[in-house]
Phi, psi and omega in degrees: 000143191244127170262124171222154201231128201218151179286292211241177178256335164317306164324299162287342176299320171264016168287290176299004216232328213256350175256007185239355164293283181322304180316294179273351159296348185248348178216056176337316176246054207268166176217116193259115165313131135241178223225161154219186199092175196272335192285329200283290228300338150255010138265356168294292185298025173239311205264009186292294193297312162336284200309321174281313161304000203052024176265352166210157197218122200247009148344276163309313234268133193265161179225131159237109187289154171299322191204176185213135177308175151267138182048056138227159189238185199295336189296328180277148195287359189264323167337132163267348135328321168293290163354294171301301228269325159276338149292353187172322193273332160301340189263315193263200177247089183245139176283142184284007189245021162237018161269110181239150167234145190282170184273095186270008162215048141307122167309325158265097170255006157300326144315299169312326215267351160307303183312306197276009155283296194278353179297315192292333185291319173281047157262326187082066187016197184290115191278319182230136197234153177236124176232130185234180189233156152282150166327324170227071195103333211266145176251043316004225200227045177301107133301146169304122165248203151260006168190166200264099188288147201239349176256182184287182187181166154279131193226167199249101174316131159282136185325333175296326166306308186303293135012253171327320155339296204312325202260016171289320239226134196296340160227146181303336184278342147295334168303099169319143187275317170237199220183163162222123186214167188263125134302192182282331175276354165273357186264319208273309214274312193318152175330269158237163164232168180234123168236137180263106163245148192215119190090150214276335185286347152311314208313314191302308183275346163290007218234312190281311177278348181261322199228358169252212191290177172259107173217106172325327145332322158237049196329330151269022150279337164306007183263340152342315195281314207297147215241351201193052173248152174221133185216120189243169201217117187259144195278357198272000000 
């Protein structure tokens, strides 16, 4: 496991932007985990800029988010489907039908959530996954539990999540309730992963998943297990 430590957040955006770079100059046609939330949205603008210059070609390269509310579609702008797509995938040249986000208004989503399990095997799983954490812990949106769940699945947001959230959204009571999120084993099985935390309100808990127990309770301390993370944490 690699700790790298940054002053600004400008620093950590372009540090993570120069190893998810690197990551498709060595693999054009690569498949990349992406992430949504505020810690990602300025490595997006770094590989935006990367991309417009010609130093990477997002051509080749397949993409998978971790999660999705339940009941918003690509069309709302709160939808983490929008979200990509006004962060980054409207800006380079990626084919959009090689952008995939799970269906959170899917009719079955224990089905979706079947599906986007076998889309990532037959991809040959992740090469590189981006990841940010929540306050408490949680990873796309894998909540603190009694066990670490391994398909993608639906899950019932914490209040804290929700909270935290709130401020997408014109009120806490717009803040959607549940999720569609990847489990821990496609999160587990990618290649390398990369985590972004930004800011001192971050510091207890990358300090609790990184340096404490293995604990589902703490969902990304199970990236401890992992053969190849790297994670960085800007003190601003």
């Amino acid at each position: 496991m690699k700790f790298i430590q940054t002053k600004t957040y400008a620093e950590l955006s372009h540090k993570a932007a120069d190893i998810i770079a690197a990551q498709i100059i060595l693999k054009p046609n690569c498949v990349i985990g992406l992430a949504t939330g505020s810690s990602p949205v300025g490595t997006y603008k770094e590989l935006i800029a990367y991309n417009k210059k010609g130093d990477i070609d997002f051509s080749d390269v397949t993409t998978v988010n971790l999660d999705e509310y339940v009941g918003l579609d690509g069309s709302n702008d709160q939808s983490y489907r929008y979200f990509m797509n006004d962060n980054l995938f409207n800006h380079i040249n990626i084919d959009k039908n090689c952008t995939h986000v799970p269906n959170g208004c899917a009719a079955d989503l224990a089905a979706e959530g079947e599906a986007y399990d076998a889309l990532i095997k037959d991809l040959g799983g992740i090469d590189l996954q981006l990841l940010g954490i929540g306050l408490d812990g949680h990873i796309g949106f894998n909540e603190p539990d009694d066990v670490f769940v391994k398909a993608t699945h639906e899950v019932v947001l914490d209040e804290s999540t929700i909270k935290a959230n709130a401020r997408f959204f014109a009120n806490e009571d717009e803040v959607p309730k549940t999720a569609i999120t990847m489990g821990m084993l496609s999160i587990m099985q990618a290649k390398k992963i990369l985590l972004v935390a930004n800011g001192k309100a971050k510091k207890d808990i990358v300090q609790k998943a990184f340096f404490g127990p293995i604990t589902p309770q703490v969902p990304a301390s199970l990236l401890q297990l992992h053969p190849d993370v790297t994670v960085i944490f800007s003190e601003e």
